[in-house]
KOLVEXNU-87796 format. One line per field, with one value per atom (N, C-alpha, C): residue number from 1; x, y, z. Coordinates in steps of 0.001 Angstrom, whole numbers. Example, Ala and Ser with C-alpha at 12.3 -4.5 7.8 and 13.67 -1.06 7.14 Angstrom:
<midrens>
n <- 1  1  1  2  2  2 .
u <- 13190  12300  13200  12850  13670  12900 .
v <- -5690  -4500  -3300  -2250  -1060  30 .
w <- 7800  7800  7800  7080  7140  7870 .
</midrens>
This chain:
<midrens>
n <- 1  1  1  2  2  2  3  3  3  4  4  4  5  5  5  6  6  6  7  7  7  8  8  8  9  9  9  10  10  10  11  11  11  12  12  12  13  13  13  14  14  14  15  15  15  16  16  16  17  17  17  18  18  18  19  19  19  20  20  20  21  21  21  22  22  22  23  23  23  24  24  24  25  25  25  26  26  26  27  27  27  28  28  28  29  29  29  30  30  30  31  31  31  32  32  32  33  33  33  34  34  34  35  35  35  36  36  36  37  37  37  38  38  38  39  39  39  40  40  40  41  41  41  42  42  42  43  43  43  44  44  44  45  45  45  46  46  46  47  47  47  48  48  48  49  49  49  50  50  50  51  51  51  52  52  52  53  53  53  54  54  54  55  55  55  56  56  56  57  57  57  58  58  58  59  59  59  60  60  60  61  61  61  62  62  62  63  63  63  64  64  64  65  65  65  66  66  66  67  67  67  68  68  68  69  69  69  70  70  70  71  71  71  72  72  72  73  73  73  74  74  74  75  75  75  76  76  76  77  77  77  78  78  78  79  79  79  80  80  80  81  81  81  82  82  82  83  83  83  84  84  84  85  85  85  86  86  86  87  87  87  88  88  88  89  89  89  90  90  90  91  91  91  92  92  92  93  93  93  94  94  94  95  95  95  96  96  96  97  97  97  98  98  98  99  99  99  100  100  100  101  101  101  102  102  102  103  103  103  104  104  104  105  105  105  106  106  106  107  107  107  108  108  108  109  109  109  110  110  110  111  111  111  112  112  112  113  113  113  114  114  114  115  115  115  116  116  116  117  117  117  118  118  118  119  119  119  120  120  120  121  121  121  122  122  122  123  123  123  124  124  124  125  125  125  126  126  126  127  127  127  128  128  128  129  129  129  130  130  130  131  131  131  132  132  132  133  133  133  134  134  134  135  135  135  136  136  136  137  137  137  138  138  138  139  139  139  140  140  140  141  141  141  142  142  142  143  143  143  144  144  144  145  145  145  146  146  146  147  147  147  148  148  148  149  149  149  150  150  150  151  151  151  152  152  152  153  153  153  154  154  154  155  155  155  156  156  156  157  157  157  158  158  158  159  159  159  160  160  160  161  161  161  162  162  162  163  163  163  164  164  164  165  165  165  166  166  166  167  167  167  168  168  168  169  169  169  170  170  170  171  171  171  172  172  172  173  173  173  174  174  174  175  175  175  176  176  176  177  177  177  178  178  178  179  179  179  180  180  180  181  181  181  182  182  182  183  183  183  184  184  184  185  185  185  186  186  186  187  187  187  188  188  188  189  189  189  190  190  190  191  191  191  192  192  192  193  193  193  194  194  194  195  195  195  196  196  196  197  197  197  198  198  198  199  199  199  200  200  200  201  201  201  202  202  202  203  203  203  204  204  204  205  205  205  206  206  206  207  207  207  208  208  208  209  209  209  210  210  210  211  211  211  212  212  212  213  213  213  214  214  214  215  215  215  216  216  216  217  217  217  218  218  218  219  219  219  220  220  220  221  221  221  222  222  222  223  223  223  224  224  224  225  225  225  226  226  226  227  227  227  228  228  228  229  229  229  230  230  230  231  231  231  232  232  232  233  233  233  234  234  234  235  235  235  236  236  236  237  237  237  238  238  238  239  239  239  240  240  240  241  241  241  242  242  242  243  243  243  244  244  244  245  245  245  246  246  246  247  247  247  248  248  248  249  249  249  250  250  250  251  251  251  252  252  252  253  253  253  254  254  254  255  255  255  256  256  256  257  257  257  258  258  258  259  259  259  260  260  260  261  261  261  262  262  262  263  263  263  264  264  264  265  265  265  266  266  266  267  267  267  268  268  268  269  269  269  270  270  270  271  271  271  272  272  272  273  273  273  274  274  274  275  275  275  276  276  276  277  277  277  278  278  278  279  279  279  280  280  280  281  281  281  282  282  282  283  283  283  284  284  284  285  285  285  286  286  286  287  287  287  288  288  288  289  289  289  290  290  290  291  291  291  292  292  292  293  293  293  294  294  294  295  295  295  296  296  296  297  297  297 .
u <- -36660  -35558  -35284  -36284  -36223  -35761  -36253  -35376  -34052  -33669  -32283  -31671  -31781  -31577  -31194  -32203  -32293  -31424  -31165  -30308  -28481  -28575  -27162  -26691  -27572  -27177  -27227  -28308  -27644  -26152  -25911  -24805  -23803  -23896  -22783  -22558  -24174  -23532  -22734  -23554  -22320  -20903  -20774  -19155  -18225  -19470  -18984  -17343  -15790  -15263  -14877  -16171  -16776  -17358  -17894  -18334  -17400  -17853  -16960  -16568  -17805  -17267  -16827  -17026  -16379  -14932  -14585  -13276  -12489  -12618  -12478  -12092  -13330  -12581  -11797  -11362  -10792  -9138  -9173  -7723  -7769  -8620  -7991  -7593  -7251  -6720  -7224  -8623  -9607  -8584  -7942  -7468  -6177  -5743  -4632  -5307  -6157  -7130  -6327  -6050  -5729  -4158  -3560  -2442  -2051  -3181  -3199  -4086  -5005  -5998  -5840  -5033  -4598  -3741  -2677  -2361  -2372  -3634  -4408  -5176  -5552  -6400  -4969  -4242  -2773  -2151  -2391  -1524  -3228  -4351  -4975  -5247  -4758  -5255  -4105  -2847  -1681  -1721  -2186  -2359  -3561  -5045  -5978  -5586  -6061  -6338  -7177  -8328  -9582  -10346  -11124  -11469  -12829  -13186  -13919  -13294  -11781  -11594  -11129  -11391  -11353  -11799  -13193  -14281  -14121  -13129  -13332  -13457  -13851  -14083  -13240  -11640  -10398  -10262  -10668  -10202  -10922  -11829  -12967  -12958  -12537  -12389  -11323  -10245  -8802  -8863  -9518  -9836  -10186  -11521  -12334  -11918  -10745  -10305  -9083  -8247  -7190  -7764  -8810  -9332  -10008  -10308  -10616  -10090  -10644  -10105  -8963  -7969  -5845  -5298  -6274  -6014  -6396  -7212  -7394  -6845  -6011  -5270  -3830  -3495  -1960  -2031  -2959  -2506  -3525  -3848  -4602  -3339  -2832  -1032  -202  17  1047  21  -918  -1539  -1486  -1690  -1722  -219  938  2386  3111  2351  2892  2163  1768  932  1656  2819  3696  4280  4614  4957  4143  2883  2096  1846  1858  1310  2656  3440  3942  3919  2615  2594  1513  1781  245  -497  554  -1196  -1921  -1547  -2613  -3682  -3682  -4848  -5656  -4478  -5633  -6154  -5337  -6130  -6052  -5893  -5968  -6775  -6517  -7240  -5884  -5909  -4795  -5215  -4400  -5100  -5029  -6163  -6396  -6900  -6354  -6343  -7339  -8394  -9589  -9519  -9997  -9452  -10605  -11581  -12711  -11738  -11025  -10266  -9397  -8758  -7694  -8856  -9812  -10284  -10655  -11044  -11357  -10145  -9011  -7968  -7099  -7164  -6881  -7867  -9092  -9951  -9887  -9489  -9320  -8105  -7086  -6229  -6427  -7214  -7337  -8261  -9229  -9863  -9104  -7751  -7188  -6783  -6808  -6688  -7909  -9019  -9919  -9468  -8082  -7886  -6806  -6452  -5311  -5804  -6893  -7169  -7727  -7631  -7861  -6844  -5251  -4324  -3307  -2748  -1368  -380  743  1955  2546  2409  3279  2399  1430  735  652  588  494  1969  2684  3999  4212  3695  3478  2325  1465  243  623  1876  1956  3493  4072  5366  4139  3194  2252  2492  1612  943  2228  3644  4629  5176  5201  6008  4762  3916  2348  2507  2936  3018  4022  5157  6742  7230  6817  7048  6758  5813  5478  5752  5391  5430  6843  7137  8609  8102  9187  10531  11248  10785  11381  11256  10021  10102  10804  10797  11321  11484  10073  9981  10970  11524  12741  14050  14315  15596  15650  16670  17238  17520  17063  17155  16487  15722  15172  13584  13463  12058  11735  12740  12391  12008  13167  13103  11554  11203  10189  8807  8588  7678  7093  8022  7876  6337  5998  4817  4177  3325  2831  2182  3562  3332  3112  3042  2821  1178  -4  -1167  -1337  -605  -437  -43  1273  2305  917  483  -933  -1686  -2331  -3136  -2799  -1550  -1168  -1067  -125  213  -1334  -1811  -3510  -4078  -3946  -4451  -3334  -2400  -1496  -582  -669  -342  1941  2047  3220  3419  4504  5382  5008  5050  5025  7092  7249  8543  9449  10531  11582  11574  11464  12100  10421  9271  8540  8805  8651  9265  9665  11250  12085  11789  10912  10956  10085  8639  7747  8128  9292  9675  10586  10899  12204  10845  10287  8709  8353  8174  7711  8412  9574  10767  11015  10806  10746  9121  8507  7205  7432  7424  7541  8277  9955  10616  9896  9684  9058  7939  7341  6291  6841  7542  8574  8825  8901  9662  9105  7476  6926  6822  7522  7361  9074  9903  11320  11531  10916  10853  10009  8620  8217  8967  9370  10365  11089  12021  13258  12744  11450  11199  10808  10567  10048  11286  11961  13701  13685  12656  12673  14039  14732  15595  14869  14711  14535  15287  15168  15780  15894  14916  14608  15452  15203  15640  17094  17738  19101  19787  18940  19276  19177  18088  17796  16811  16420  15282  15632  17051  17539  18043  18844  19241  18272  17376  16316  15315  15403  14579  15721  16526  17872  17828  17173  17482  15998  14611  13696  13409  14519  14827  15236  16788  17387  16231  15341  14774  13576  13111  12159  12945  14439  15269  15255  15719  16065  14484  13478  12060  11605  12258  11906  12609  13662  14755  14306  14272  13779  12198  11047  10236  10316  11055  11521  12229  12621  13311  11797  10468  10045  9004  9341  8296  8168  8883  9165  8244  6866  5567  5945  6142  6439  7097  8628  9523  9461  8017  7720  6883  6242  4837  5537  6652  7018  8045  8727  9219  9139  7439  6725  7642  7628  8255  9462  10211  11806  12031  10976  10582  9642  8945  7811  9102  9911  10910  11812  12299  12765  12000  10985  9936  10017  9347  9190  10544  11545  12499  13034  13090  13098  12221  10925  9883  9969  10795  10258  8768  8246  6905  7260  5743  5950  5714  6656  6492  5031  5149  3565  2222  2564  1667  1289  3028  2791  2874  2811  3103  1521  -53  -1378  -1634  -424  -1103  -735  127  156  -382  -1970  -3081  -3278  -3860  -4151  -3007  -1724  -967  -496  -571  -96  -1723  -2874  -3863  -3661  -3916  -3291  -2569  -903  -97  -563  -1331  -1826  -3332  -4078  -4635  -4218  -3203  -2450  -1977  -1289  -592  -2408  -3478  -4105  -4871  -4788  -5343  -4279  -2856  -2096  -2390  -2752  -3362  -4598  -5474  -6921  -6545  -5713  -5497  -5125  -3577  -3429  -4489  -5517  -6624  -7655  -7434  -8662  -8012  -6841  -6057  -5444  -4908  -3975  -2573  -2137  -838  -600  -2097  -1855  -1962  -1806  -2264  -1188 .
v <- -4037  -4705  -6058  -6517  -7895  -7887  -7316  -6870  -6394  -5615  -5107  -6451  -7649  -8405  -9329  -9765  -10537  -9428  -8250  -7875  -8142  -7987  -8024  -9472  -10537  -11822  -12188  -11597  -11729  -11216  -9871  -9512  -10068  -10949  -11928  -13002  -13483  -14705  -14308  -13504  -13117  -12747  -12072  -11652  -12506  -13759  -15242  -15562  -15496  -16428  -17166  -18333  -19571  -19145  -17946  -17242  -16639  -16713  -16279  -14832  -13966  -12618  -12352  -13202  -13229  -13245  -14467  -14536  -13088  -12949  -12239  -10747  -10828  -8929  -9615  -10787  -10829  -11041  -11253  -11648  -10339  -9025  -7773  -6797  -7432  -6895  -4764  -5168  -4103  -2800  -3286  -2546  -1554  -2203  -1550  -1106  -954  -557  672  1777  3046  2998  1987  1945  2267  1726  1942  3367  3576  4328  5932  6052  6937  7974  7046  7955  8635  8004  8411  9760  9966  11085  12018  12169  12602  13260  12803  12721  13610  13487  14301  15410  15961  17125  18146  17374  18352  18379  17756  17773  19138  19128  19855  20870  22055  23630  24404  23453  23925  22622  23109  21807  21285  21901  21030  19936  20124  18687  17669  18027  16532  15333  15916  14632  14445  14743  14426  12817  12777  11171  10391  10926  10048  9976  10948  11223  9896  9909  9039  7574  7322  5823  5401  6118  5612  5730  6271  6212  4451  4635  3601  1941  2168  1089  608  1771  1029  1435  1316  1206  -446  -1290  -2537  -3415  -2827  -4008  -4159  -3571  -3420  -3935  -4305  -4311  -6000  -6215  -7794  -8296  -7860  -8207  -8671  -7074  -6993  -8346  -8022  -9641  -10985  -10676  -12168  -12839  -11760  -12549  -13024  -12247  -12569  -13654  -14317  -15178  -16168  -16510  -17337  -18200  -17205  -17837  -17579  -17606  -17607  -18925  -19801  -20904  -21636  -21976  -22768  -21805  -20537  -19633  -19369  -18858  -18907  -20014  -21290  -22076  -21704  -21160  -20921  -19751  -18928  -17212  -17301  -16723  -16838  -15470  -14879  -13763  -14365  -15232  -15714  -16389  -17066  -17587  -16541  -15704  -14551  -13247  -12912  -11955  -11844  -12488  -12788  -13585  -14593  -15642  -16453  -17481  -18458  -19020  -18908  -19719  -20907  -21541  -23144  -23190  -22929  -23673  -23270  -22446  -22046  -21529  -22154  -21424  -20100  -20639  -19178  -17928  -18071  -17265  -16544  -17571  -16899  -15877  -16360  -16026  -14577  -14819  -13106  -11961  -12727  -11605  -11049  -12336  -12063  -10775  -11398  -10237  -9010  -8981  -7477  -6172  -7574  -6976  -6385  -7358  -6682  -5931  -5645  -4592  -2842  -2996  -2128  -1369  -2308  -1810  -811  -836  94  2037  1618  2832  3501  2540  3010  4440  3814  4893  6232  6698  7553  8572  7783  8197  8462  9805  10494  9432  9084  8701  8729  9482  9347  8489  8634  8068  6402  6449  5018  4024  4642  4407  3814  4692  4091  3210  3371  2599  560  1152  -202  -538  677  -526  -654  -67  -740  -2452  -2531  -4132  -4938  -4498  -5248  -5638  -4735  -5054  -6016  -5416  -6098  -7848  -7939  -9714  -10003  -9299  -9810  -9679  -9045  -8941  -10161  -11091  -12150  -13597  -13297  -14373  -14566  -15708  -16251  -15623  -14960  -14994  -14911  -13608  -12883  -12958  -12687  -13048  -12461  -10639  -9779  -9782  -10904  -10486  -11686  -12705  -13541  -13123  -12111  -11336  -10275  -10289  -8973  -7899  -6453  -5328  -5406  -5931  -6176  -5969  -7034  -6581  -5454  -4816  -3374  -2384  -2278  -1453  -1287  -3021  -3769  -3047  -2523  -2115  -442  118  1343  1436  289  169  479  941  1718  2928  4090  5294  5295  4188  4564  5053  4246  4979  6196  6745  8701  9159  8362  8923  8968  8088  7447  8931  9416  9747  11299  11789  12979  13435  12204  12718  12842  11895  11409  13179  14002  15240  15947  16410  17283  17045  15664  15477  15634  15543  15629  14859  14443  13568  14461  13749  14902  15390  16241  16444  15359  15398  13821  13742  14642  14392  13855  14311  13791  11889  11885  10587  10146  10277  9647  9286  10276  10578  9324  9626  8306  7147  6794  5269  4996  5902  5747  5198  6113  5899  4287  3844  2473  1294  1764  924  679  1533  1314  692  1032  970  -874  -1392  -2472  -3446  -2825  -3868  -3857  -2701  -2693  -3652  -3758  -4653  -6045  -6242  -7730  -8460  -7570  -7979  -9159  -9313  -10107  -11352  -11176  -12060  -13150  -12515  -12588  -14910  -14712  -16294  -17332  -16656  -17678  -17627  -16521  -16578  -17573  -17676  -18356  -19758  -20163  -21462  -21741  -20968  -21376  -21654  -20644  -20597  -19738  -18612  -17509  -16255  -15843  -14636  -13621  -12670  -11167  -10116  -8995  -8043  -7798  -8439  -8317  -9574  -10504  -12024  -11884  -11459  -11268  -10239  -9031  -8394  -8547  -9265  -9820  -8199  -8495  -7792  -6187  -6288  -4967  -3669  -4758  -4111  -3405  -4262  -3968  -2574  -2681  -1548  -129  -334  793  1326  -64  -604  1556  309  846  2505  2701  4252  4884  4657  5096  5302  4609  4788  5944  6060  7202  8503  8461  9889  10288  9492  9639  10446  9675  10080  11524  11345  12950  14156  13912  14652  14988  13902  14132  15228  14976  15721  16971  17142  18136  19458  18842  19601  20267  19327  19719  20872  20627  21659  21224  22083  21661  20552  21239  20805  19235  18422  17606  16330  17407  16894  16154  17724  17783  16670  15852  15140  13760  13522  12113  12106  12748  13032  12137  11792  10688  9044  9078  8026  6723  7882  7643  7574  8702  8810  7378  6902  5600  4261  4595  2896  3435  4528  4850  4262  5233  4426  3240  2421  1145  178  592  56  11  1451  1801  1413  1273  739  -1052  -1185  -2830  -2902  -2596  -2502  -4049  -4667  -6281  -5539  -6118  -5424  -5918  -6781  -7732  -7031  -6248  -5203  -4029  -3264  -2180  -1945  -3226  -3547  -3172  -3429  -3093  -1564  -1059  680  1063  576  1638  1702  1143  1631  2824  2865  4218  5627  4923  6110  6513  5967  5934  6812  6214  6965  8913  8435  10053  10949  10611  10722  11509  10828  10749  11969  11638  12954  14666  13962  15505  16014  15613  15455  16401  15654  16238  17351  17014  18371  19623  19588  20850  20965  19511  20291  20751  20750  21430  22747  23140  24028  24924  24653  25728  25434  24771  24695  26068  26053  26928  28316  28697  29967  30080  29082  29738  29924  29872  30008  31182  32016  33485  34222  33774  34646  35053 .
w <- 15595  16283  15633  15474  14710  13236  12562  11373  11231  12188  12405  13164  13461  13679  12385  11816  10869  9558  9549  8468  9079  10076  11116  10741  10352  10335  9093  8045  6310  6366  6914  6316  6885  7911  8626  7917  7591  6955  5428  5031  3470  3383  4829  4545  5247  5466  6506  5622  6252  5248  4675  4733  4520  3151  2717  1947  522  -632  -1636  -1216  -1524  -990  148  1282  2641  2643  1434  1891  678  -440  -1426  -381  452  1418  1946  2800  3764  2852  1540  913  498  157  -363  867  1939  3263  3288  4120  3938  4991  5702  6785  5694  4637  3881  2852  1868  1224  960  2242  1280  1382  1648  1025  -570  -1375  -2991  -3039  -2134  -2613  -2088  -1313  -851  -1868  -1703  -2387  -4238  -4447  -5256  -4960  -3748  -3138  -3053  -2620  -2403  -3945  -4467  -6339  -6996  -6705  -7163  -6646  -5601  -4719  -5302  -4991  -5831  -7529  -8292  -9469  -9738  -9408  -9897  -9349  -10680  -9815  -9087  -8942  -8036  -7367  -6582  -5636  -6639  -7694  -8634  -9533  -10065  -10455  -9697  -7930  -7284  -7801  -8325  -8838  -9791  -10964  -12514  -12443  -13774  -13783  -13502  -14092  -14022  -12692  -11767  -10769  -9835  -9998  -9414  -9285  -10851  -11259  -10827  -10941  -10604  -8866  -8083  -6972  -6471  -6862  -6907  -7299  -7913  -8618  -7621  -7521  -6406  -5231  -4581  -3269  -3585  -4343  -4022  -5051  -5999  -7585  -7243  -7043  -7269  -5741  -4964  -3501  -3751  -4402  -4501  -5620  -6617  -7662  -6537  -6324  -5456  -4352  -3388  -2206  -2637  -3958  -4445  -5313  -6133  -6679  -5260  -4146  -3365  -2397  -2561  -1990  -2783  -3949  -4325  -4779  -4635  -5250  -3685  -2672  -1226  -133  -795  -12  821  495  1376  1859  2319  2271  3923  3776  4663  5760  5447  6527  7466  7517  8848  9601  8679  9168  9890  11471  12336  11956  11290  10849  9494  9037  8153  8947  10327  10760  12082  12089  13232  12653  11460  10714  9226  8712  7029  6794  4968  5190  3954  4232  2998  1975  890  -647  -345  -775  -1029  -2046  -2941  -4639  -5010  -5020  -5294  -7078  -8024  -9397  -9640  -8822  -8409  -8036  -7099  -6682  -7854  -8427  -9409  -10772  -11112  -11701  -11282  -10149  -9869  -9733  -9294  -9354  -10184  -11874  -13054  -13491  -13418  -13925  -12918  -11821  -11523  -12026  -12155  -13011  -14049  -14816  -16321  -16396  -15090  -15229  -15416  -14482  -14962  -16294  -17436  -18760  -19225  -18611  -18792  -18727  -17990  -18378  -19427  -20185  -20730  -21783  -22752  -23727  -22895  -21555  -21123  -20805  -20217  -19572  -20671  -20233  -20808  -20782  -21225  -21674  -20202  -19274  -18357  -17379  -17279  -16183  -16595  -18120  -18473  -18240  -18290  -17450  -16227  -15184  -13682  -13351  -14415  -14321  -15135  -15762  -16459  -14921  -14369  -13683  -12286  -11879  -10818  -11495  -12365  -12629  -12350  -13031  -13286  -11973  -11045  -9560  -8888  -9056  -8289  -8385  -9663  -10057  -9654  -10096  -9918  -8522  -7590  -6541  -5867  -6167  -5187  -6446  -7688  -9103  -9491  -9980  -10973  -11998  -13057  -12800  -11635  -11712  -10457  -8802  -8636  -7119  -6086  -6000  -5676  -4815  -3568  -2156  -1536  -2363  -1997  -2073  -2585  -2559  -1967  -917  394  -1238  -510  -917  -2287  -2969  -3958  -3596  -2468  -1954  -1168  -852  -63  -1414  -2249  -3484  -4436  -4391  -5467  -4714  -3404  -2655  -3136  -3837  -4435  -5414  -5378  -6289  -5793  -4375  -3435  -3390  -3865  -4420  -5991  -6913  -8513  -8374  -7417  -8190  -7699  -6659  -6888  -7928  -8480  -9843  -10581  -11067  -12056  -12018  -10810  -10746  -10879  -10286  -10689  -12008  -12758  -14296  -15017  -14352  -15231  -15729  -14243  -14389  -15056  -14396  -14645  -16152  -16699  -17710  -17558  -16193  -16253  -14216  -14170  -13274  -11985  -10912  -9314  -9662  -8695  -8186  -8337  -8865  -8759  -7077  -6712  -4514  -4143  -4373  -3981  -4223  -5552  -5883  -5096  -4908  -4345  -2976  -2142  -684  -609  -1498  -1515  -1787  -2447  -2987  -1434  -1054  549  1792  1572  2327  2715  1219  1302  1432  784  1365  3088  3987  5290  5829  5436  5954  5302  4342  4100  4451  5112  5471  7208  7788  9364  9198  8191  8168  8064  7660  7451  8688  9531  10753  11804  11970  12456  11583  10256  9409  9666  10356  10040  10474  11731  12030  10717  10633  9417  8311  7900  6537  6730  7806  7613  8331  8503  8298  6983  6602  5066  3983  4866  3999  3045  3300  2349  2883  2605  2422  2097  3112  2928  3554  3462  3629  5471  6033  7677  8049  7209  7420  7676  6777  6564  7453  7818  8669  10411  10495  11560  12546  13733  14102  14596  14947  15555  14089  13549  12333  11153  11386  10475  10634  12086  12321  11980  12466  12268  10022  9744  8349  7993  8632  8195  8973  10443  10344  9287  8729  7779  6403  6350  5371  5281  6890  6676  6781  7279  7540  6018  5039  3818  2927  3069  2877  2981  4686  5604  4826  4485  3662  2118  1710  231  160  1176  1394  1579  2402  2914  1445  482  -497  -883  -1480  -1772  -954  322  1199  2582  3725  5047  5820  5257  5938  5748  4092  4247  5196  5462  5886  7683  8301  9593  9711  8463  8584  8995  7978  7940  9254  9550  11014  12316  11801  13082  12782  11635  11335  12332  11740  12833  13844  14626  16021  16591  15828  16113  16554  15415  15387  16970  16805  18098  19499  19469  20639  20872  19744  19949  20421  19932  20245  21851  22345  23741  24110  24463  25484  25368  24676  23658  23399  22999  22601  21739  21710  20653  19330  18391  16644  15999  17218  16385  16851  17536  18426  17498  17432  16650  15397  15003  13236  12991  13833  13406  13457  14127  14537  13143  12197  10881  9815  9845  8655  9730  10883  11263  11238  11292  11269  10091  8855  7529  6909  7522  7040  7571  8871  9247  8733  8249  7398  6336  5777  4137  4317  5279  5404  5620  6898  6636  5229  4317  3640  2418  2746  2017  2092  3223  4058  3579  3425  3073  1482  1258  -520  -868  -55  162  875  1551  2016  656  -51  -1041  -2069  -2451  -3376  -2944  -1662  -1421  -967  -1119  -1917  -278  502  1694  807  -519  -809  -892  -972  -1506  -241  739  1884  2426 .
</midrens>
């Protein structure tokens, strides 16, 4: 008991985040994790022809890599070129954590980046493609030049970087692109899921005097904004295979709800790592299904 005590309180104080690695999980936002990593599991299930190259190596690493390295690259760039940005966001002080100039910090999220180059001499031509516009939106989305997430309809679009480490991970195996409609359905996907996520953001933005796509639209429109975007998703899925079309379905129906009950957005903006994970399981679950020969039945 005493030991299970005294280990309960090493591992408190280390992931304290007062703590380097404390704060390091708390900026690679552990709750979104399979936002990148997912659909990596997703892009390899439909890629292999048997449930033995789940595990190939590519399969593994590129797993492994956007489940933490690419998760602390992605919100360690949009943390560190969002500082003034943040001090007016209350989820940076009830569930995040904010840059304070730490060059420790930068150091680690450069190098996670460039840990990504570890895979180039591995990956086909196509995968190195989505694997190179990941990095590019990842920076530019939150970094000057550009600064994607300050421009309405730019930052909804710029969010498509989401679904590239599936693209990555499909071509990686299959040596060729998913479906253009899968594509498309997935880039429509994240485009809603990202501006719905905006929305609790819409007051600090516009103290900050940032312009976004929620900002500009304001709170009613936006959601109407980020329906339209999963109908379009649902549709595009749908070309490639009903099951699809029935999965994302929940989508449209959620903004509906919430809207009718008034549910707080700041409420139900936390339910969608669990429902996006769900999502993404089903989704793999129908590709373990035809792996293990229900196509032939």
């Amino acid at each position: 008991m005493r030991v299970s005590k005294l280990l309960s309180g090493i591992g408190s104080s280390l992931l304290s985040e007062s703590t380097r690695l404390g704060y390091l999980l708390r900026l690679s936002r552990p709750r979104f994790w399979f936002y990148l990593a997912g659909p990596v599991i997703v892009g390899v299930v439909y890629a292999v022809d048997a449930v033995s190259g789940l595990f190939q190596p590519i399969a593994l690493a590129l797993f492994f890599y956007f489940l933490v390295p690419a998760n602390v690259f992605l919100y360690g760039v949009n943390d560190i070129f969002d500082t003034n940005v943040d001090v007016h966001n209350e989820k940076k002080t009830e569930h995040e954590v904010r840059y304070e100039g730490s060059q420790f910090v930068v150091a680690v999220v450069f190098a996670c980046g460039l840990l990504g180059s570890v895979f180039v001499p591995f990956l086909p031509r196509e995968a190195l493609v989505s694997l190179v516009g990941f990095f590019a939106l990842a920076v530019e989305y939150s970094a000057p030049p550009f600064r994607f997430k300050t421009t309405p309809g730019l930052d909804s679009i710029s969010n498509g970087l989401y679904i590239l480490p599936g693209i990555t991970a499909y071509a990686a195996i299959e040596g060729a692109y998913p479906p253009i409609a899968a594509i498309i359905g997935g880039w429509f996907w994240t485009m809603g899921m990202h501006t719905f996520s905006a929305i609790p953001d819409i007051e600090p933005d516009r103290q900050a005097g940032i312009k976004t796509t929620a900002t500009v639209l304001g709170e009613r429109w936006t959601y109407i904004y980020c329906a339209a975007c999963w109908l379009a998703a649902l549709a595009a899925f749908a070309v490639v295979h009903p099951f699809f079309g029935a999965i994302l379905l929940v989508y449209p129906l959620l903004v509906f709800a919430i809207v009718r009950s008034a549910i707080d957005v700041n409420e139900a903006y936390w339910w969608y790592p669990a429902i996006n994970t769900l999502a993404g399981m089903v989704f793999t679950l129908g590709g373990l299904w035809l792996l293990l020969g229900g196509n032939h039945g």
